[in-house]
N, C-alpha and C positions, 0 to 999 in steps of 0.2 A: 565301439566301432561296429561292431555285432547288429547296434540297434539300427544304428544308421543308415547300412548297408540294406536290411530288410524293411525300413520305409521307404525308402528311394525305389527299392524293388515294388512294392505295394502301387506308388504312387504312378510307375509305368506301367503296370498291368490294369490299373483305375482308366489310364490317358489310352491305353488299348481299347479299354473298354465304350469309351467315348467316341472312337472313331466304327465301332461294330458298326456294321451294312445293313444286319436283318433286325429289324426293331422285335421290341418282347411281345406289343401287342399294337393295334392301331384305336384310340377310343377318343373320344371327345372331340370338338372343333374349333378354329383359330379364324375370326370372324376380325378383320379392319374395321376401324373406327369410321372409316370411310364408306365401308357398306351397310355398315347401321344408322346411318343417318339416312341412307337415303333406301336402305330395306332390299337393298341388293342381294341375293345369296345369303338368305338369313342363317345358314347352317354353315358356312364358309368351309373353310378345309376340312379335311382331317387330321387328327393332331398323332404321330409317332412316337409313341416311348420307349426307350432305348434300355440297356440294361448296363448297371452299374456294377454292382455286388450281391444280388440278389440271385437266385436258382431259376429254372426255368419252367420251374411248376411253380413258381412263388404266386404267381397271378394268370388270370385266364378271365377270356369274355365269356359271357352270357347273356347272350340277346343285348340289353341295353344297360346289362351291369357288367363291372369289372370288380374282380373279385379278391381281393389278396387274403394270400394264409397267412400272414404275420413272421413267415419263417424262409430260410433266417433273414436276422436282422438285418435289412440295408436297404435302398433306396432303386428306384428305373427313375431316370430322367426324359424331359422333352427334347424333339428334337434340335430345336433351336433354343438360344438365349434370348432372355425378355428384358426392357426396360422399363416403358412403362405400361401397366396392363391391366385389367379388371380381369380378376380369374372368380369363374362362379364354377363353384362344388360342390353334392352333395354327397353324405354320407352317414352310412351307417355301423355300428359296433353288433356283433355277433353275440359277444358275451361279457360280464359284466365286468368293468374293472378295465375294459379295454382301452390300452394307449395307442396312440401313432400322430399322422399329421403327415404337412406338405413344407418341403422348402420352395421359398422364390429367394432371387436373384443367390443363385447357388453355383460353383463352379464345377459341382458333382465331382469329386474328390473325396472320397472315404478318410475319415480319419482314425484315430485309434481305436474309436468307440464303434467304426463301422457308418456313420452316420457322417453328412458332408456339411461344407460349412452354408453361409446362406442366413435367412432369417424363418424362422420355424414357425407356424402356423397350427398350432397344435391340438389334436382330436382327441378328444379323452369322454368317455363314456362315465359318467354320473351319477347312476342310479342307487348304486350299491351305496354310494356317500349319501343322496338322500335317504336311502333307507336307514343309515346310523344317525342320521339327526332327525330321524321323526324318532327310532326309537331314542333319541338324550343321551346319544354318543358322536362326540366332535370329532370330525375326521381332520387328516392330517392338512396341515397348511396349503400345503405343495396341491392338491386335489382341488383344482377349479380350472373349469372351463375355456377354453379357445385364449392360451395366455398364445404373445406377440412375445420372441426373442432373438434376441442374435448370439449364433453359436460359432464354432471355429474360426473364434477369433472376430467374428462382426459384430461392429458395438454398432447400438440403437440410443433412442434417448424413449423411456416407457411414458406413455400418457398417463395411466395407472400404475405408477411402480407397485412392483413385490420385489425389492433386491432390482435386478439388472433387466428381468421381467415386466414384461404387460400384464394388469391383469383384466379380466373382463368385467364392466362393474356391474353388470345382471346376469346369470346363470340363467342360458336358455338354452339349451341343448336338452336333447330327448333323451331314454333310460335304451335300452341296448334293442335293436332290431326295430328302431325308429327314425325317420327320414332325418337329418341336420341339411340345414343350406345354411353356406356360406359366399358370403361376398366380397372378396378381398380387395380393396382399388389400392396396386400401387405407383406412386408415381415421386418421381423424383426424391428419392429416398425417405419420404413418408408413404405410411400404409393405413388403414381406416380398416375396419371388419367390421361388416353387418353376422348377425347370427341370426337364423329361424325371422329374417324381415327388419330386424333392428341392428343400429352400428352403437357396439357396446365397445369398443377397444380398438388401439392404435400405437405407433411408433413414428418418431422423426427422426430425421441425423442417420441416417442408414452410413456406414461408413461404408459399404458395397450396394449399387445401383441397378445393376445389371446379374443377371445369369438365366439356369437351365431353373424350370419347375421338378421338382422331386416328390415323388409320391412315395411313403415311406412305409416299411413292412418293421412293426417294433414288437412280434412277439403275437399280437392279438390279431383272428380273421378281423377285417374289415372289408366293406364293399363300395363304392364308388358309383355312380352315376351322373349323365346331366354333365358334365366337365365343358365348361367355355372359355375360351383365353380371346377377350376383344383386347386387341391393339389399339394403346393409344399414342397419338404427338407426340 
């Protein structure tokens, strides 16, 4: 009963948090599909992210970067929910070894783990793995690049399964303090991901369609630039 009582609690102080007034930071822009076609306000809004579970020093701008410490663990959301959407990101890993990533269609809800549900988009920094396999040391399974999954509870169906997972069938992510661009197009509960110019990985059958963007803090600085959310149909 014990436990119960303190999720329930959790889960309103989450739905508090959803409703905060003062966003964490303002970064990125949210450009119609209707202005890009015809080249309108090619910078479109500005996009608000909101704080979920995360500190208030967790993240901070810097001119045209956004900067997270990796601590603690948990997620700032957009300020609106998305359906269907191209989100372009770039990003970079501080130090070597470093995890995190972005949820879409997420209802920003912390769960046990601190982390919401949604489909995961995941950042993992590589280098250290290439370096055990030039020197003739196999790194562990789990260690590959920009895998596609659904978490708390959201099933997918994987283009490239690993288990319940996407995986990406070419490794192109940079080693640690190196630019990644990513290009998400999701739409109607399929998703497609370009890495560094190519689309190596995807997911269909989203059982959840809709939600908030989450930008996620899992321990490792990471930094963030260049953030676009075009709305699509």
């Amino acid at each position: 009963m014990r436990k119960i009582t303190l999720f329930i609690i959790s889960i309103i102080f989450a739905m508090k948090g959803l409703s905060a007034q003062e966003p964490v930071c303002t970064f990125g822009h949210e450009v119609t599909w209707e202005k890009v076609l015809v080249g309108e306000n090619a910078e479109g809004e500005w996009v608000n992210w909101f704080q979920v579970n995360t500190d208030k020093d967790t993240w901070k701008v810097d001119d045209d970067v956004l900067i997270c410490s990796g601590l603690p663990i948990g997620v700032i959301r957009s300020e609106k929910a998305y359906e269907n959407f191209i989100l372009h990101i770039e990003w970079k890993h501080m130090e070597a070894g470093g995890n995190s990533g972005t949820f879409v269609w997420s209802k920003a809800i912390p769960g046990e783990n601190n982390l919401p549900d949604g489909v995961e988009v995941q950042m993992l920094e590589l280098d250290w793995v290439n370096q055990n396999i030039r020197n003739g040391k196999k790194p562990p399974i789990a260690y590959v690049h920009g895998e596609l999954f659904g978490v708390g509870g959201v099933e997918v169906v994987p283009d490239n399964p690993r288990g319940k997972r996407s995986k990406s069938v070419e490794n192109r992510c940079k080693e640690k303090m190196k630019w990644n661009t990513y290009d998400v197009v999701c739409v109607d509960g399929t998703i497609k991901m370009s890495v560094n110019g190519k689309f190596v990985n995807g997911i269909s059958k989203s059982s959840q369609k809709k939600g908030y963007i989450c930008l996620e803090a899992e321990g490792a600085e990471i930094h963030f630039r260049n953030i676009k959310i075009i709305e699509l149909p």
